[in-house]
BALOBA-1460 file (C-alpha; in Angstrom, 3 decimals):
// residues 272
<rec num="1" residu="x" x="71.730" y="24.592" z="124.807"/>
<rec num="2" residu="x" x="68.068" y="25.548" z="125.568"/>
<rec num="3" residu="x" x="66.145" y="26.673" z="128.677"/>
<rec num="4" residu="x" x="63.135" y="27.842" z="128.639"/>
<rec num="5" residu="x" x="61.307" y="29.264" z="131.297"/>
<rec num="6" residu="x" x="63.505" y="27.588" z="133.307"/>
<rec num="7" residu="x" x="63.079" y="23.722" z="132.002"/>
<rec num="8" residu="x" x="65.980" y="21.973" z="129.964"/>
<rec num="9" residu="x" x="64.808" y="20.964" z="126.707"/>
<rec num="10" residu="x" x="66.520" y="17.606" z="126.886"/>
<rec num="11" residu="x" x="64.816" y="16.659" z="130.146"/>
<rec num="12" residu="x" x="61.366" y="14.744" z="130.540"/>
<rec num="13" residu="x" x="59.240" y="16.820" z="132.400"/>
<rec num="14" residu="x" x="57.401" y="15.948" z="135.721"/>
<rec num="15" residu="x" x="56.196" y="18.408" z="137.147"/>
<rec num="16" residu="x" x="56.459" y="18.596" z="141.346"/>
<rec num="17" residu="x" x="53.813" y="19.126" z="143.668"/>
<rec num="18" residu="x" x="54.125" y="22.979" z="143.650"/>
<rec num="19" residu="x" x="54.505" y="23.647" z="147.544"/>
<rec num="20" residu="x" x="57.433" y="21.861" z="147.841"/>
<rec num="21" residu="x" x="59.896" y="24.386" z="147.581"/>
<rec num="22" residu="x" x="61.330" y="27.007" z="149.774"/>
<rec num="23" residu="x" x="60.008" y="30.132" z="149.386"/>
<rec num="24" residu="x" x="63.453" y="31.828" z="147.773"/>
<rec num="25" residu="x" x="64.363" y="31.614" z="144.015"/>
<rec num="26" residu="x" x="67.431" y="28.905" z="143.576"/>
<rec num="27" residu="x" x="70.643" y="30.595" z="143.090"/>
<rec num="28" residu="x" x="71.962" y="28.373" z="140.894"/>
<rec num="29" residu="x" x="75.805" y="28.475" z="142.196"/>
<rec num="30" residu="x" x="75.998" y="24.694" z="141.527"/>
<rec num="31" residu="x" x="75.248" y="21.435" z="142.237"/>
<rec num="32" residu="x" x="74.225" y="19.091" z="144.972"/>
<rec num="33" residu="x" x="74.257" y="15.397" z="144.003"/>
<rec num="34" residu="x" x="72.467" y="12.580" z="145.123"/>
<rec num="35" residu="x" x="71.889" y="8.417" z="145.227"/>
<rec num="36" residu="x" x="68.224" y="7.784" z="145.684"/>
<rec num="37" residu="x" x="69.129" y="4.510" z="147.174"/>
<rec num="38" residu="x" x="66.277" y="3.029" z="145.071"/>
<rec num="39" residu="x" x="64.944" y="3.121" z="141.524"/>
<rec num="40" residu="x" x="63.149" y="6.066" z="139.503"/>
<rec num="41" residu="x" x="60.338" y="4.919" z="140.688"/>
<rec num="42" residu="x" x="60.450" y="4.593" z="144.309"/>
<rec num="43" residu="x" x="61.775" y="8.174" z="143.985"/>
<rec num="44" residu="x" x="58.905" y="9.682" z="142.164"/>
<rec num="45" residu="x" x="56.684" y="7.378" z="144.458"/>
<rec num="46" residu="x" x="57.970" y="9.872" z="147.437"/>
<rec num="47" residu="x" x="58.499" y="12.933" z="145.416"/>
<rec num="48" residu="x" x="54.993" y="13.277" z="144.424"/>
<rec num="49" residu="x" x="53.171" y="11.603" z="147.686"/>
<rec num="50" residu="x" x="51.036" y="14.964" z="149.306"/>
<rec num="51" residu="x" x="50.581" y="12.552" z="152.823"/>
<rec num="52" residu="x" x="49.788" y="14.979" z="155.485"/>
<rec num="53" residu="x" x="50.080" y="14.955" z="159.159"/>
<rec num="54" residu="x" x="46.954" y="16.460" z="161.379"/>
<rec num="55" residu="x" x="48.338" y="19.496" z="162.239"/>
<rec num="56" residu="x" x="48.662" y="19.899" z="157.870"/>
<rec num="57" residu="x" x="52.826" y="19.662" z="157.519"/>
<rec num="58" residu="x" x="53.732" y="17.105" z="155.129"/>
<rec num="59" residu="x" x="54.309" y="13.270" z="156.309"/>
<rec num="60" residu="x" x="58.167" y="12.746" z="157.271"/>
<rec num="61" residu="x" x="58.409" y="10.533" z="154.056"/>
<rec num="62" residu="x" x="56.134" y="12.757" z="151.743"/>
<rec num="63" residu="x" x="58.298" y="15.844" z="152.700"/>
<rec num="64" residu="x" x="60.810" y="15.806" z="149.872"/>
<rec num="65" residu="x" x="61.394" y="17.442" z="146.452"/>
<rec num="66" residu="x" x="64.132" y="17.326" z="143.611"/>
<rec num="67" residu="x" x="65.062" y="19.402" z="140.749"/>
<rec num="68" residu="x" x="66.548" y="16.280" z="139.098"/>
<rec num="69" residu="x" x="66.013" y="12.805" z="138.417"/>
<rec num="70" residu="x" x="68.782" y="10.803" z="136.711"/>
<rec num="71" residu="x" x="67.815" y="7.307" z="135.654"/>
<rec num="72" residu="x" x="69.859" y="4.298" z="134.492"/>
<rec num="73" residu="x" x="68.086" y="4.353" z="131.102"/>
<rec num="74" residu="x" x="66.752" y="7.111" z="129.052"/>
<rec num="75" residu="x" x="66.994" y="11.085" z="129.594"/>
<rec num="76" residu="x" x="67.542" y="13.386" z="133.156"/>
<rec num="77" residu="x" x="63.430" y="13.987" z="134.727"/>
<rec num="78" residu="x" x="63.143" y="17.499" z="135.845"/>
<rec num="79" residu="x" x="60.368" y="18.016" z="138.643"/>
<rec num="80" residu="x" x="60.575" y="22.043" z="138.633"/>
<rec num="81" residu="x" x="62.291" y="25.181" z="136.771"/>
<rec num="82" residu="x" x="65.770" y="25.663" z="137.801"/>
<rec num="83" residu="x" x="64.596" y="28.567" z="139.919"/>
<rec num="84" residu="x" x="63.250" y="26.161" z="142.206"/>
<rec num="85" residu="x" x="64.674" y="25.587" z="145.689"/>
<rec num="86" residu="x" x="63.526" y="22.220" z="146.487"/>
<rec num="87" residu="x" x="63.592" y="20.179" z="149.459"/>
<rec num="88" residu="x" x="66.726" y="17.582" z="148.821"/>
<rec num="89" residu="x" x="70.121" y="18.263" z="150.239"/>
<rec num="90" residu="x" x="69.638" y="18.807" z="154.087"/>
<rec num="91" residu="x" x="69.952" y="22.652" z="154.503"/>
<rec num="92" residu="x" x="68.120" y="25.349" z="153.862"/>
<rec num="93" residu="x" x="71.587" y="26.982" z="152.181"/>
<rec num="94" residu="x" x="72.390" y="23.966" z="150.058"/>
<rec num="95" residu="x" x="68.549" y="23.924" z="148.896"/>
<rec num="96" residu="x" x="68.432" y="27.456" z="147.822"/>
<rec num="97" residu="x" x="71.997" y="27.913" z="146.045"/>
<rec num="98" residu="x" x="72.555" y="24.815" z="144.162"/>
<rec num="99" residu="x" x="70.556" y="22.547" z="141.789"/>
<rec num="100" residu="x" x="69.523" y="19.139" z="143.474"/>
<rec num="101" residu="x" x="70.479" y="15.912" z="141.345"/>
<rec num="102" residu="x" x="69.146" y="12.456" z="142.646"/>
<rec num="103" residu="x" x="70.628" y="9.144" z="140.622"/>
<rec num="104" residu="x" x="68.970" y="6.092" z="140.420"/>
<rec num="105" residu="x" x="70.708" y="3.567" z="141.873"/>
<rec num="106" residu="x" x="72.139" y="2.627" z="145.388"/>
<rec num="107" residu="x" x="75.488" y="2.964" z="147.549"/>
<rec num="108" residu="x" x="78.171" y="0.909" z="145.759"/>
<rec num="109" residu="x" x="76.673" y="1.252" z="142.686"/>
<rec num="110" residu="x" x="78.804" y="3.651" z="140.406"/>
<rec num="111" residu="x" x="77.068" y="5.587" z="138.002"/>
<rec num="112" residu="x" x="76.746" y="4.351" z="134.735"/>
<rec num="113" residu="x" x="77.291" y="5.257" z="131.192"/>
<rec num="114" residu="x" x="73.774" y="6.415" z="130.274"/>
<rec num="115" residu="x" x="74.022" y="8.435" z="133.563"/>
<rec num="116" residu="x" x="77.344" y="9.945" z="133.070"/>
<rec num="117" residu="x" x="76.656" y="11.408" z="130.134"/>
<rec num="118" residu="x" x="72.875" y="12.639" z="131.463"/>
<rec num="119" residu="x" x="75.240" y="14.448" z="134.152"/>
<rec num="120" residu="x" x="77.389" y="15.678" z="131.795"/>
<rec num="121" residu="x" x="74.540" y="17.252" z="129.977"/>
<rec num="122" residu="x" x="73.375" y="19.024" z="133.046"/>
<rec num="123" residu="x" x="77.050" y="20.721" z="133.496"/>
<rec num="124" residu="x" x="77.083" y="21.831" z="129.969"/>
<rec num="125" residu="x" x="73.644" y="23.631" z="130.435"/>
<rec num="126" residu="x" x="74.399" y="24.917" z="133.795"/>
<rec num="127" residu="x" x="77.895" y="26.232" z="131.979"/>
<rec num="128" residu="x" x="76.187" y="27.565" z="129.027"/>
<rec num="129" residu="x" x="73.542" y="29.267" z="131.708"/>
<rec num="130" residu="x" x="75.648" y="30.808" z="134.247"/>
<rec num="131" residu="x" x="78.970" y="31.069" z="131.745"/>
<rec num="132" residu="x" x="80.874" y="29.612" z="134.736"/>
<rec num="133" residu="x" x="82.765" y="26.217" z="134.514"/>
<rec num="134" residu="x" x="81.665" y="23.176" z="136.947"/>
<rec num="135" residu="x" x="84.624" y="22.479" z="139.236"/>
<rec num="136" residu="x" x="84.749" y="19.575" z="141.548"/>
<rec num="137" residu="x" x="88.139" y="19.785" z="143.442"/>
<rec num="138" residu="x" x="89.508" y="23.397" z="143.912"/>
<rec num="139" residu="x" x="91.315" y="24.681" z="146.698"/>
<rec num="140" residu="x" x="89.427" y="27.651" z="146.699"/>
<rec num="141" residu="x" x="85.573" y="26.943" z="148.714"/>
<rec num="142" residu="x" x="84.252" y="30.171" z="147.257"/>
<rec num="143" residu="x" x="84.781" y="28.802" z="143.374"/>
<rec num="144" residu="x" x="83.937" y="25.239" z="144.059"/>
<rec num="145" residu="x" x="80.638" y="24.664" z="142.162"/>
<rec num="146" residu="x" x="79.517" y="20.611" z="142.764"/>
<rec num="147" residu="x" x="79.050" y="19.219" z="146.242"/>
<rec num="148" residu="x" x="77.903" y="15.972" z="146.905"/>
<rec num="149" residu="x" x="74.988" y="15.675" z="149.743"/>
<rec num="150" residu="x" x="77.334" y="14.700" z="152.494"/>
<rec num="151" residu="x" x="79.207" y="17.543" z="152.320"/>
<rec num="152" residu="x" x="76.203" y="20.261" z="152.347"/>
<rec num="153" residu="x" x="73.503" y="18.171" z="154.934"/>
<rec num="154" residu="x" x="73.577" y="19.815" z="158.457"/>
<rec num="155" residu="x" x="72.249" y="15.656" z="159.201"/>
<rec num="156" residu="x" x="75.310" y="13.468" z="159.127"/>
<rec num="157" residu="x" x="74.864" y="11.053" z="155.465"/>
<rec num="158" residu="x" x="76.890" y="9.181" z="153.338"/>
<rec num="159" residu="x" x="75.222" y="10.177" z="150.249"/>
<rec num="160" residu="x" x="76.531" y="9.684" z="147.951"/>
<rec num="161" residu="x" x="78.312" y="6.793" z="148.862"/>
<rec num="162" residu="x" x="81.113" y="7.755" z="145.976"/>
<rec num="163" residu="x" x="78.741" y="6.384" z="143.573"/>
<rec num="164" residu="x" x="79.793" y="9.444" z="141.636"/>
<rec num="165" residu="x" x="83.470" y="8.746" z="140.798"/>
<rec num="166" residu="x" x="82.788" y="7.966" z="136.981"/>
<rec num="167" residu="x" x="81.067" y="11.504" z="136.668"/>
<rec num="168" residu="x" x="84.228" y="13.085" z="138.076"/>
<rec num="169" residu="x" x="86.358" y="10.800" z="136.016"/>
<rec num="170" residu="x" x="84.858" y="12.140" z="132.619"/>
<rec num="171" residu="x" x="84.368" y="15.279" z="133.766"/>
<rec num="172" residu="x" x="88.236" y="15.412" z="134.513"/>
<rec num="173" residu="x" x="88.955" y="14.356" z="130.682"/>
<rec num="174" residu="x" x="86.834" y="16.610" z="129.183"/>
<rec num="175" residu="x" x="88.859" y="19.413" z="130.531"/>
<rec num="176" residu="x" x="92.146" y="18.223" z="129.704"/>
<rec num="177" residu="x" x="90.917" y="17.625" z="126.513"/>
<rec num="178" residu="x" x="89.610" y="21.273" z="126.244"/>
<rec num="179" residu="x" x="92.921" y="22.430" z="127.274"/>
<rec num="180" residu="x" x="94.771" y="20.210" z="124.744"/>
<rec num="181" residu="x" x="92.897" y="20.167" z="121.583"/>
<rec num="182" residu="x" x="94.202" y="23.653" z="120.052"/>
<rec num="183" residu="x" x="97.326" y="23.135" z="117.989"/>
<rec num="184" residu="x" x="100.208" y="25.572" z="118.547"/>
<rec num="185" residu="x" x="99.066" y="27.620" z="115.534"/>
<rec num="186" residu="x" x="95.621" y="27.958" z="116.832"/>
<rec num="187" residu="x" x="96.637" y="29.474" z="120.134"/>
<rec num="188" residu="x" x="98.906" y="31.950" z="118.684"/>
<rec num="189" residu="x" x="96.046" y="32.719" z="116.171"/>
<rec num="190" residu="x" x="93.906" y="33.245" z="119.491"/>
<rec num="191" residu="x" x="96.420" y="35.247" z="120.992"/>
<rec num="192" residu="x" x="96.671" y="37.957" z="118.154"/>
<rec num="193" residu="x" x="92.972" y="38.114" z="117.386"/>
<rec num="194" residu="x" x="92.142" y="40.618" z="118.946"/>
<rec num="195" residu="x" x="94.840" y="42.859" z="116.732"/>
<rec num="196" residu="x" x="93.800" y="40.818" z="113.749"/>
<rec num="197" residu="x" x="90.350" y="42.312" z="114.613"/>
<rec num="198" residu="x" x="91.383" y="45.949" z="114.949"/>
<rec num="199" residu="x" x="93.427" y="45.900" z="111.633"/>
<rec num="200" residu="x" x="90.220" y="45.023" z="109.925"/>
<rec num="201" residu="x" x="88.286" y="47.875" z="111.680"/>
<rec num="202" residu="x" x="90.800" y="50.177" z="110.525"/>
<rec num="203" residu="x" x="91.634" y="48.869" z="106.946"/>
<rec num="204" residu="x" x="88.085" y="49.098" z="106.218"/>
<rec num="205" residu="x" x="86.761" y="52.531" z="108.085"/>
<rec num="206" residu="x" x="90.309" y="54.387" z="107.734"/>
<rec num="207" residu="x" x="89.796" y="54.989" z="111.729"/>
<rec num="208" residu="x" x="91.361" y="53.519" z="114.864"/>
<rec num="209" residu="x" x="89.813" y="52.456" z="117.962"/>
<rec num="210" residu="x" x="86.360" y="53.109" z="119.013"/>
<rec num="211" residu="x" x="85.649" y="55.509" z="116.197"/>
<rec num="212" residu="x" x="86.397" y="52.837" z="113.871"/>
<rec num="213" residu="x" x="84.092" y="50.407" z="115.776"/>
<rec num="214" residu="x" x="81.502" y="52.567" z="115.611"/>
<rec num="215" residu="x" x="81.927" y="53.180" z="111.470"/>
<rec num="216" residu="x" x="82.244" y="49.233" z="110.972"/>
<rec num="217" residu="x" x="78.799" y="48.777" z="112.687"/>
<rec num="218" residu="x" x="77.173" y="51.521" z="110.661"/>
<rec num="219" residu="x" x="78.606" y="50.203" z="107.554"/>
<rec num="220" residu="x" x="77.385" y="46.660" z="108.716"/>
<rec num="221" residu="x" x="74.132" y="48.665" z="109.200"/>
<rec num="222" residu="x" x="73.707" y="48.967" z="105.745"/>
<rec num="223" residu="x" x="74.063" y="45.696" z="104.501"/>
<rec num="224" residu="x" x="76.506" y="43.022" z="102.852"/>
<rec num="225" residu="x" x="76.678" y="44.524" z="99.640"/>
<rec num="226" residu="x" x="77.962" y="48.272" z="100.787"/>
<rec num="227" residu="x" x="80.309" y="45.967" z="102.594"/>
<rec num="228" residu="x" x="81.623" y="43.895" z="100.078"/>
<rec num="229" residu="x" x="81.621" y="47.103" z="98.507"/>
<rec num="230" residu="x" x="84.255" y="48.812" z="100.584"/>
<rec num="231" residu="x" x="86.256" y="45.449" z="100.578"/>
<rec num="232" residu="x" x="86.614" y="45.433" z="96.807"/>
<rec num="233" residu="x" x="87.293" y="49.273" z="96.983"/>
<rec num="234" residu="x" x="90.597" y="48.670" z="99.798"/>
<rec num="235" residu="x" x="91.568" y="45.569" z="97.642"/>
<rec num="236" residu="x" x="92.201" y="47.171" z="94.730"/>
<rec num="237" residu="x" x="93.279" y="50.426" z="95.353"/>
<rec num="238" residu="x" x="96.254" y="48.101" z="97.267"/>
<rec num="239" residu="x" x="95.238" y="48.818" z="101.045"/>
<rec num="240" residu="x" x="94.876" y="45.126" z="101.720"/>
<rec num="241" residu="x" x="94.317" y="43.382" z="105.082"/>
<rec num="242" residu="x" x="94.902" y="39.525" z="103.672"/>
<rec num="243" residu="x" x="95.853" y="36.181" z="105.798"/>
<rec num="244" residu="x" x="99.624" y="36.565" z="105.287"/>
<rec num="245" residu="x" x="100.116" y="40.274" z="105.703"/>
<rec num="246" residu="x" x="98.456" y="40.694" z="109.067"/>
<rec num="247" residu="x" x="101.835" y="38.934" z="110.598"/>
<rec num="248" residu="x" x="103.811" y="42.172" z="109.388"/>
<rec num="249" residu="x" x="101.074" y="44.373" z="110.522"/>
<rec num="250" residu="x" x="101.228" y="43.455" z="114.191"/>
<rec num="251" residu="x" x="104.587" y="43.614" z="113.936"/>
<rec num="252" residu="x" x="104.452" y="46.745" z="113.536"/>
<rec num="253" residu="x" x="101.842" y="48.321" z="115.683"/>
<rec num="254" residu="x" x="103.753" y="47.330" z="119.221"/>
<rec num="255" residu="x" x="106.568" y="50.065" z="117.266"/>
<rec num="256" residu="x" x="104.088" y="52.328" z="116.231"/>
<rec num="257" residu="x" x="101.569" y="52.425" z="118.768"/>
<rec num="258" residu="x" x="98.752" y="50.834" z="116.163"/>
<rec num="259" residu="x" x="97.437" y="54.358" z="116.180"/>
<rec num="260" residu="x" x="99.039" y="56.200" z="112.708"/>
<rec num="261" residu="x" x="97.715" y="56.533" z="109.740"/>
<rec num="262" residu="x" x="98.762" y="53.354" z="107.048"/>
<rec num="263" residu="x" x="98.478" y="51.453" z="104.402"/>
<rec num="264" residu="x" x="98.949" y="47.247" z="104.062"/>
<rec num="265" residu="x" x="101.483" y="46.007" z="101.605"/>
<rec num="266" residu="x" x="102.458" y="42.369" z="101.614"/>
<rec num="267" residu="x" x="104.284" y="41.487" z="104.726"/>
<rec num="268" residu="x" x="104.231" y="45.342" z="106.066"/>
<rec num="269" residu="x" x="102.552" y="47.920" z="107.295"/>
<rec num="270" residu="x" x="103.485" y="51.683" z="105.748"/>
<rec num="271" residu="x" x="103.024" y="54.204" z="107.655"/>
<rec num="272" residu="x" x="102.348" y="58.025" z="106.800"/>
């Protein structure tokens, strides 16, 4: 996952005409999506166009910007930095909170494979970016992250037709798939990590809680081989923090409060 500067690296770049943007910084709080009704071209054709009126303000047609282009074939355009707030969704809210994505194509025309997975891209950087998750259908406004242009315009549209159902489709199964793909084991290993993470402070600092942070980053400080050092040291003098002892150790800490003084035997923790 890479932005820089505020481009995606797996976009082609085109860059905007720069004064068509609001004035704010984008906020980023989602998406808006978008059928161009058209091809790539036509879009870009419109996108770019500086046509003026007398009076200076941009023609009607000419006075439009996106953040995104996604094509049929071949990977997402982005026309400016994801700080942008671009002229696309039909209020000046919509345009300055979420990030703008037109698709090729036109109403009754689902989205297709090639753009599915371009869209799918664009979640996974906004995700990685904001460390929120894209949700679609929630009952909950404030946490709802992707909007489609109909539901944002202050002008009455059908855009985007529902050309986006295959999007929501995949985006659906990725989720459940997310949920379902740890194994019982792996949860429960999840679930006790954080123990499984103290026992190693301790075992190899002698100290509990923060102080024992605090002495595992200095000794980390000063390189593997102190480090290995101190593990070869606990091993054999038989204060030993292995894969099937740590069961036996969190056992016993809920008892004992985690916070006494011990040593590891196999399957148990002895306490002093």
């Amino acid at each position: 996952m890479t932005i820089y500067e505020g481009w995606l690296s797996g976009c082609t770049v085109k860059v905007g005409v720069p004064d068509k943007v609001f004035p704010e910084p984008n906020k980023g709080l989602g998406f808006a999506l978008h059928s161009i009704e058209g091809t790539i071209a036509g879009a870009l054709s419109r996108f770019m166009s500086t046509d003026k009126l007398a009076n200076g303000n941009y023609t009607p047609n000419a006075e439009a910007s996106c953040m995104f282009l996604n094509p049929k074939g071949g990977l997402p355009f982005q026309m400016y930095p994801i700080t942008a707030s671009t002229w696309t969704s039909g209020s000046r809210l919509a345009n300055t909170t979420l990030w703008a994505v037109e698709s090729e194509g036109k109403a009754g025309e689902p989205l297709n494979v090639n753009q599915v997975a371009n869209m799918m891209y664009l979640i996974d950087e906004w995700e990685f970016h904001t460390g929120k998750k894209a949700v679609r259908v929630t009952a909950d406004i404030n946490t709802r992250t992707i909007w489609e242009h109909r539901e944002v315009s202050i002008i009455p549209t059908d855009c985007p037709s529902g050309r986006y159902a295959p999007f929501y489709a995949t985006l659906a199964l990725r989720k459940k798939e997310v949920k379902e793909e740890m194994t019982p084991d792996e949860k429960e290993f999840l679930k006790w990590a954080p123990a499984r993470l103290s026992a190693l402070e301790h075992a190899l600092t002698g100290l509990t809680g923060n102080d024992a942070i605090v002495a595992l980053a200095a000794l980390n400080a000063l390189g593997a081989k102190p480090l290995a050092a101190r593990i070869d040291s606990l091993e054999r003098d038989g204060d030993k923090v292995l894969r099937n002892t740590v069961a036996g150790h969190i056992i016993h800490h809920p008892a004992q409060g985690g916070e006494r003084p011990h040593t590891h035997e196999t399957g148990k923790a002895v306490y002093k």
